[in-house]
N, C-alpha and C positions, 0 to 999 in steps of 0.2 A: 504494500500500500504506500502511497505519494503522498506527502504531506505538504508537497509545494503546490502552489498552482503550474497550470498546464498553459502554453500560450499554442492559439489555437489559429491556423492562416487562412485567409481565403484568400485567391488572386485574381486580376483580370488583366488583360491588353488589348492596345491598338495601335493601328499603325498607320501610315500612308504611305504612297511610292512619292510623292514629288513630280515633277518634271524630269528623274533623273528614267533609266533604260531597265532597272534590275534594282528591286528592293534588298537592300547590302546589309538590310539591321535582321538581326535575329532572338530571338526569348527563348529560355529553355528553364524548366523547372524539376526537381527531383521532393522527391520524399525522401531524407537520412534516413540510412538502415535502423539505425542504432538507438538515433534520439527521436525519430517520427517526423524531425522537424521540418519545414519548406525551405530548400535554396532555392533561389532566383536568378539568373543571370542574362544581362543582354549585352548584345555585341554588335557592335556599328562597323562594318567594312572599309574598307581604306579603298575607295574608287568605286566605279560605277557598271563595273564588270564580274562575270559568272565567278573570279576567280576570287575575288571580294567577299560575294555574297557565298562562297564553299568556307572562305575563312571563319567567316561569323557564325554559320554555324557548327560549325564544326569548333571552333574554341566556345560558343554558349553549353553548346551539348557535354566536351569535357570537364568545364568546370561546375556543373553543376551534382555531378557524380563525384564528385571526390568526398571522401568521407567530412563531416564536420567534427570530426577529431582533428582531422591532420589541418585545419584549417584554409583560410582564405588564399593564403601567401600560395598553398601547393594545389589550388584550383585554378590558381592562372597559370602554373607551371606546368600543371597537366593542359591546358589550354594552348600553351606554346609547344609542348610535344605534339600533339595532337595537329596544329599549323602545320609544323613543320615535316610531319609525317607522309602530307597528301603534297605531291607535288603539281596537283592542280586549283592550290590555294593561293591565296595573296596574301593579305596584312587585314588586321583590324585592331579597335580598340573595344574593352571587354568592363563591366564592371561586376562583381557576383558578389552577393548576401545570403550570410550561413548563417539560420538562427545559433545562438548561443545564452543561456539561459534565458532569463524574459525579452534578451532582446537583440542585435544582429551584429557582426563583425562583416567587415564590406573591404574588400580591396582592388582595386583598378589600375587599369592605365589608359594613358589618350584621353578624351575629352568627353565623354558617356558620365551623366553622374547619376548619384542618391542624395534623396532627398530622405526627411524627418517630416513626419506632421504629426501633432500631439493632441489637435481641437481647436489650438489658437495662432501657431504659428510654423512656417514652410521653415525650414531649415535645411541648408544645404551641406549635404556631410564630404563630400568631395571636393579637391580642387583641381579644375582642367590643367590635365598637363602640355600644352601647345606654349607655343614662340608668344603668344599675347602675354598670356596671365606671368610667365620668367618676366618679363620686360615691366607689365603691370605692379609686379611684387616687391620690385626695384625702382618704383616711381617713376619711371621711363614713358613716353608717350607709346600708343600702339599704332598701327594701319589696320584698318580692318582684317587683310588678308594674315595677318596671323593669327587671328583668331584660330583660323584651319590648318592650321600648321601646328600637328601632335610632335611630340619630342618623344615620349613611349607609345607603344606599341606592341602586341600579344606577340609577333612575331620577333620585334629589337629586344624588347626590355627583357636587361635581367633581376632578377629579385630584391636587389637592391634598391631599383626606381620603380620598383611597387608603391601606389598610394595605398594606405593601411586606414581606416575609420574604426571605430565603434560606435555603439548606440545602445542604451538601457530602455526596454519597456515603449517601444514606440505605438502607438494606435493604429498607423499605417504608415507604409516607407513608401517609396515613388524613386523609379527608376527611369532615365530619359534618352534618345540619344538627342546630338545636337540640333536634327532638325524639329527637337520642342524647345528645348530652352537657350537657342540660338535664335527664335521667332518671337519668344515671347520675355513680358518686363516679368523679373520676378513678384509681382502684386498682382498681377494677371491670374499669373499660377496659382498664386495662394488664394485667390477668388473664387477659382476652380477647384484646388481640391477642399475648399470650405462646404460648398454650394451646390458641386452637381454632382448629381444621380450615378452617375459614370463617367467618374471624374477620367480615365485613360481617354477615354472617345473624348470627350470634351475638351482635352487638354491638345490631341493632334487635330479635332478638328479647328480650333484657335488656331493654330499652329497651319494651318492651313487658309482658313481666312484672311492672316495676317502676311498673306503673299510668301508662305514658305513654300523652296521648291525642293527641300533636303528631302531621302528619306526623315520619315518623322513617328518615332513609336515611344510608347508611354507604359510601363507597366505599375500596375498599383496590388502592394498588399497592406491587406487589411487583417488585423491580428485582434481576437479577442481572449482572453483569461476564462481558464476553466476553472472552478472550485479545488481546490484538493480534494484529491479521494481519501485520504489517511483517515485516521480517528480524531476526535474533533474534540475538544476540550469542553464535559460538561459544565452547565451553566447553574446556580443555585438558584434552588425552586422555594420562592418565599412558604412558611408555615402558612 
C-alpha cells in the first residue's frame, strides 16, 4: 500500500504544416515501466525535408523509452544514437519530460521549449539555445535571423550542452516547437492556456492566424493527484 499520493497525466496535441513541404515536428509519448508515469517528448527537425522529419521522429520515439530511472540526460543520448543510426536522417532539436515524483525533470537542446502552468501563471522552464538568446544573454543586440540559428542539436550536442530543468507538482506542462512560440507574445499564450477548452489547438491555431508559416505543434499535459491508497490516520470521534 502507497501512502503518497499518485500524480495522474492526461495528454493532448496539435499541430500545423505551415507553408513549409513536410511537417518536421514530431510527439511521442511512453508509459515508464517501472513508475507508470507519462514521458513526453517533441522534436522539431532541422529543415524542411523527409530526412528532417525521419530525425524527429525517430529521436521523439527514442527518448521517450528510456527508462525514468536513468533519466533525462540518457533520453537525449538515446535520441542521438538512434539519429545517428539511420543514415536517412538529418538533424533536429528534441525536448523530453520524465515525471519524477509529483513533478517532471525536462532536458533539451535547440530551441523546442516547456512551459509550467500552475492556475495563474505560464512559466517558461527552458532557455533556447540558438545564436539570439548567447548574444541576448550578453546584452548584445540580435537580427532576427538568429533567432533560427540552434547552436545544439540531437544530432551535434554532447551531454554537456544539455539544457537540464526541473519542476515540483505542476497542474499542467506545455511543450512547443518554434513555430508556436516564435508566432506568438508570451501573454497570448498565457491567455490561452488560462481560457481554452483545448488549449494545444488553440495555441497552433493562434499561431496560425498570426501569419505563422513554421511547422507549428503544441503539446499539453495535464496532471491530476490521486489520494493515497495507504492506511489513513484515524480521526477522534467526539463522546
Amino acid at each position: 500500500m502507497d501512502a503518497r499520493p499518485t500524480m495522474f497525466s492526461t495528454w493532448h496535441t496539435a499541430g500545423f504544416l505551415g507553408t513549409r513541404s513536410v511537417n518536421a515536428d514530431a510527439v511521442a509519448s511512453h508509459f515508464d515501466a517501472v513508475t507508470g508515469g507519462l514521458v513526453v517528448a517533441l522534436a522539431d527537425g532541422v529543415g524542411d525535408n523527409a530526412a528532417a522529419a525521419t530525425a524527429a521522429l525517430l529521436a521523439a520515439t527514442a527518448a521517450v523509452t528510456v527508462p525514468v530511472a536513468d533519466g533525462p540526460s540518457a533520453a537525449l543520448v538515446a535520441a542521438r544514437a538512434a539519429v545517428h543510426a539511420d543514415p536517412s536522417a538529418g538533424d533536429c532539436v528534441l525536448v523530453v519530460a520524465q515525471p519524477f515524483g509529483l513533478g517532471y525533470r525536462i532536458a533539451w537542446v535547440g530551441d523546442v521549449r516547456a512551459y509550467s502552468w500552475d492556475g495563474l501563471a505560464l512559466r517558461q522552464l527552458t532557455t533556447d539555445h540558438t545564436v539570439a538568446q548567447y548574444f541576448r544573454d550578453r546584452g548584445t543586440a540580435v537580427a532576427p535571423s538568429m533567432e533560427h540559428q540552434v547552436l545544439t542539436s540531437v544530432r551535434t550536442a554532447q551531454p554537456t550542452r544539455f539544457g537540464l530543468a526541473s519542476l515540483a507538482i505542476p497542474t499542467r506542462l506545455l511543450l512547443t516547437s518554434d513555430g508556436v512560440h516564435k508566432s506568438l507574445p508570451h501573454p497570448t499564450m498565457t491567455e490561452i492556456i488560462r481560457y481554452a477548452r483545448d488549449p494545444a489547438t488553440a495555441l497552433v491555431e493562434a499561431a496560425r492566424a498570426a501569419g505563422g508559416t513554421d511547422n507549428a505543434t503544441a503539446v499539453v499535459v495535464d496532471n491530476a493527484f490521486l489520494p493515497p491508497t495507504g492506511p489513513q490516520p484515524l480521526l477522534p470521534v467526539a463522546a
